[in-house]
C-alpha positions as CSV (number, residue, x, y, z in Angstrom):
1,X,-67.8,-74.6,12.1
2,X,-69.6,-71.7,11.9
3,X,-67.4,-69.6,14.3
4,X,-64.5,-70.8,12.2
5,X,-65.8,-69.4,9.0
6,X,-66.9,-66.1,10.8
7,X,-63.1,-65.9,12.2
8,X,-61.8,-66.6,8.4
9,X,-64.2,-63.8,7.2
10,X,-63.1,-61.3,10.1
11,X,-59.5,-62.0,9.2
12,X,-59.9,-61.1,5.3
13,X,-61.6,-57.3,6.6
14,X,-59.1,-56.7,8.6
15,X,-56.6,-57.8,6.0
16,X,-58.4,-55.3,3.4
17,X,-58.2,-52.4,5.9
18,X,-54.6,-52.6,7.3
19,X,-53.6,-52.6,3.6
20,X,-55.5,-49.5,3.0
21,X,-54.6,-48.0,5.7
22,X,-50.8,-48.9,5.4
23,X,-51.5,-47.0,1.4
24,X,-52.9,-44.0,3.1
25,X,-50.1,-43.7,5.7
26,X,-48.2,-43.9,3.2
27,X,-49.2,-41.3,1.3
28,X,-49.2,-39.2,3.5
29,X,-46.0,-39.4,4.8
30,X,-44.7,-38.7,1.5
31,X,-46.7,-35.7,0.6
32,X,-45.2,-34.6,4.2
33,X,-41.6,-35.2,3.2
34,X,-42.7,-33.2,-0.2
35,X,-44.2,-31.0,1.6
36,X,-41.2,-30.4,4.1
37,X,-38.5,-30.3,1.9
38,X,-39.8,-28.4,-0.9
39,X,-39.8,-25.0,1.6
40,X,-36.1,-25.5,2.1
41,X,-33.3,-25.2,-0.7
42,X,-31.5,-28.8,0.2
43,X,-33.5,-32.1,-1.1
44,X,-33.4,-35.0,0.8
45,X,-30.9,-37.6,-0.8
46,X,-32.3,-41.2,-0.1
47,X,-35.6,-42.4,1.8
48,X,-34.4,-46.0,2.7
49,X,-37.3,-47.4,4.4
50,X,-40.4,-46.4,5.9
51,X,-42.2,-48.8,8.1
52,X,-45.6,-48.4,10.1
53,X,-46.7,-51.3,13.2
54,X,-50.0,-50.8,13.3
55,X,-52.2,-51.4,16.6
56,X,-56.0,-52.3,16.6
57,X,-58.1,-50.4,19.2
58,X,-61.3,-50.6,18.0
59,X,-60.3,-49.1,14.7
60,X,-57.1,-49.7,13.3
61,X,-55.0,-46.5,13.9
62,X,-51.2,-45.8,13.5
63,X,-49.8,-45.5,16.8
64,X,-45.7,-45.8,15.9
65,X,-43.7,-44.9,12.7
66,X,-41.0,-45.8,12.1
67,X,-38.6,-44.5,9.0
68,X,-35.3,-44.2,8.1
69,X,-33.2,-42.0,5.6
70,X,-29.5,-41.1,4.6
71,X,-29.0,-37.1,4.8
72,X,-25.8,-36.2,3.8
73,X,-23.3,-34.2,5.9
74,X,-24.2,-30.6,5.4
75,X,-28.1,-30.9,6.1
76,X,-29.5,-29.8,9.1
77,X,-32.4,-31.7,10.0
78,X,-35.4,-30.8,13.3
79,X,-37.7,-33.6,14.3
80,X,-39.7,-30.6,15.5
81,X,-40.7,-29.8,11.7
82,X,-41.7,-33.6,11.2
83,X,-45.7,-33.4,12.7
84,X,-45.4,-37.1,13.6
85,X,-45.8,-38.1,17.5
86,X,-44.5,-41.7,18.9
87,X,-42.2,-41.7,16.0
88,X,-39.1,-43.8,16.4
89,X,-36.6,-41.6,13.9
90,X,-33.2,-43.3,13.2
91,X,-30.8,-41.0,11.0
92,X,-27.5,-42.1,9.5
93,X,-25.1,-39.0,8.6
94,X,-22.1,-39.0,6.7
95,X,-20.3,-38.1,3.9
96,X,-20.9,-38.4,-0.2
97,X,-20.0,-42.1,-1.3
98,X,-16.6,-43.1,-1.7
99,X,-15.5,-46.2,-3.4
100,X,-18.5,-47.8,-2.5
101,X,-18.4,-47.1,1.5
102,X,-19.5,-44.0,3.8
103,X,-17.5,-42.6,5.5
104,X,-17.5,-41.0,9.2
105,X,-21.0,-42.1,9.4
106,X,-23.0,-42.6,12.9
107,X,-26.6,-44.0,13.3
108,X,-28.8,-42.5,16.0
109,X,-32.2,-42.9,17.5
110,X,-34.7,-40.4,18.9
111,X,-38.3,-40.6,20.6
């Protein structure tokens, strides 16, 4: 019984500090996008998603990240400026909406 509680008690810190840590990734990944984008003249358009798996090894640390975002046709975009390692980028390109669908638009993955 007692190991049961311990194990109920270990779950709820480790609950607390994958939240917090998901809040400071977080944060910091937007102040990178600010950060990035404000030295250049085009804005990024839409952030769709961002998603972090997070991987306990010893403390919890964020080992992949994984985002995606619609940049319209006439950005150019280096995942060299982006400082994040083991990131799984996808981008979709393509044009401005048209009646409700984008057009000439291709989705593609890099490591």
């Amino acid at each position: 019984m007692n190991v049961f509680i311990w194990r109920f008690i270990w779950k709820i810190i480790t609950y607390k500090h994958i939240t917090w840590i998901h809040k400071l990734g977080f944060k910091f990944i937007t102040l990178s996008f600010n950060i990035l984008y404000s030295s250049y003249i085009f804005n990024l358009t839409f952030i769709i998603g961002i998603n972090f798996n997070l991987i306990k090894v010893h403390n919890i640390r964020i080992i992949n990240t994984k985002f995606s975002f619609l940049l319209r046709q006439d950005m150019t975009f280096k995942l060299s400026n982006l400082g994040i390692a083991n990131g799984d980028v996808s981008i979709i390109r393509g044009n401005i909406f048209r009646n409700g669908n984008l057009e000439n638009s291709f989705k593609g993955s890099f490591t």
